[in-house]
N, C-alpha and C positions, 0 to 999 in steps of 0.2 A: 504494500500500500504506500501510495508519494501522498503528504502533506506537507508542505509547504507554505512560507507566508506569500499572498497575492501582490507582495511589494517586490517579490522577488521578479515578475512580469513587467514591474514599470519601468518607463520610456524614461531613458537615462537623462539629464539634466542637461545637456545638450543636445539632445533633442529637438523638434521645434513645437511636436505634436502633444499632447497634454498625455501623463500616465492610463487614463481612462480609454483612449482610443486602442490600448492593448488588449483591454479589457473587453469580450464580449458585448454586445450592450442587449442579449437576449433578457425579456421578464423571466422573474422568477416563475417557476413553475409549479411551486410548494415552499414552504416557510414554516417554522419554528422556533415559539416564543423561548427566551430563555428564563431562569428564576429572577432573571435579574435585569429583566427589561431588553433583552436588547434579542436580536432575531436570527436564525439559521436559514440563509434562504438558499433553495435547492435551483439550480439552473440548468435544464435540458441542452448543451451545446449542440453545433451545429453538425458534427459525428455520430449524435445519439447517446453519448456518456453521460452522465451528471458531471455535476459539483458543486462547489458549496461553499459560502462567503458567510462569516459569524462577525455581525458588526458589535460584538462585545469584543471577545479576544483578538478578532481578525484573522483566524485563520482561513484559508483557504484550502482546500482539498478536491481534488480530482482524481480520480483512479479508473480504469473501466469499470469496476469492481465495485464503484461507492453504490451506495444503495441508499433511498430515502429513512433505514433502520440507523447509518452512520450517522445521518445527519441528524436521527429525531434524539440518536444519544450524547453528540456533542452538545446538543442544546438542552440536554437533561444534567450534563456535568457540566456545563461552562456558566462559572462563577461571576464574570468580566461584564459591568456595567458596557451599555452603547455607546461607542465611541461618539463626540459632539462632531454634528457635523460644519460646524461652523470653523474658520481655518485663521 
């Protein structure tokens, strides 16, 4: 299984393009609250795999392998307030 942090994807600072344009821009397809407010959302890529962005911790995950069960249990163990999206 690869998890990974979703910063590991961003468009390096010389770039000209914003970090986000690496980024998918598919909706979620499924979501999961966590205890602590902040959400697990499952995204369908354009392969047919998942994965999965936790705006508490920030992890990101993808594997062929994730299943909507990884995701509904990071978000039953993941402690980590939602990150502010204000910058």
């Amino acid at each position: 299984m690869t998890v990974t942090s979703i910063a590991t994807f961003a468009a390096p600072a010389s770039s000209t393009g914003t970090a986000s344009a690496c980024v998918s821009p598919l909706a979620p397809t499924s979501s999961y609250p966590t205890e602590a407010g902040a959400v697990v959302y499952v995204y369908t890529d354009s392969d047919g795999s998942l994965s999965s962005e936790c705006t508490g911790c920030g992890e990101y995950a993808w594997t062929l392998e994730l299943t909507e069960i990884f995701a509904w249990h990071h978000a039953w163990t993941c402690r980590k307030k939602p990150h502010s999206s204000a910058a």
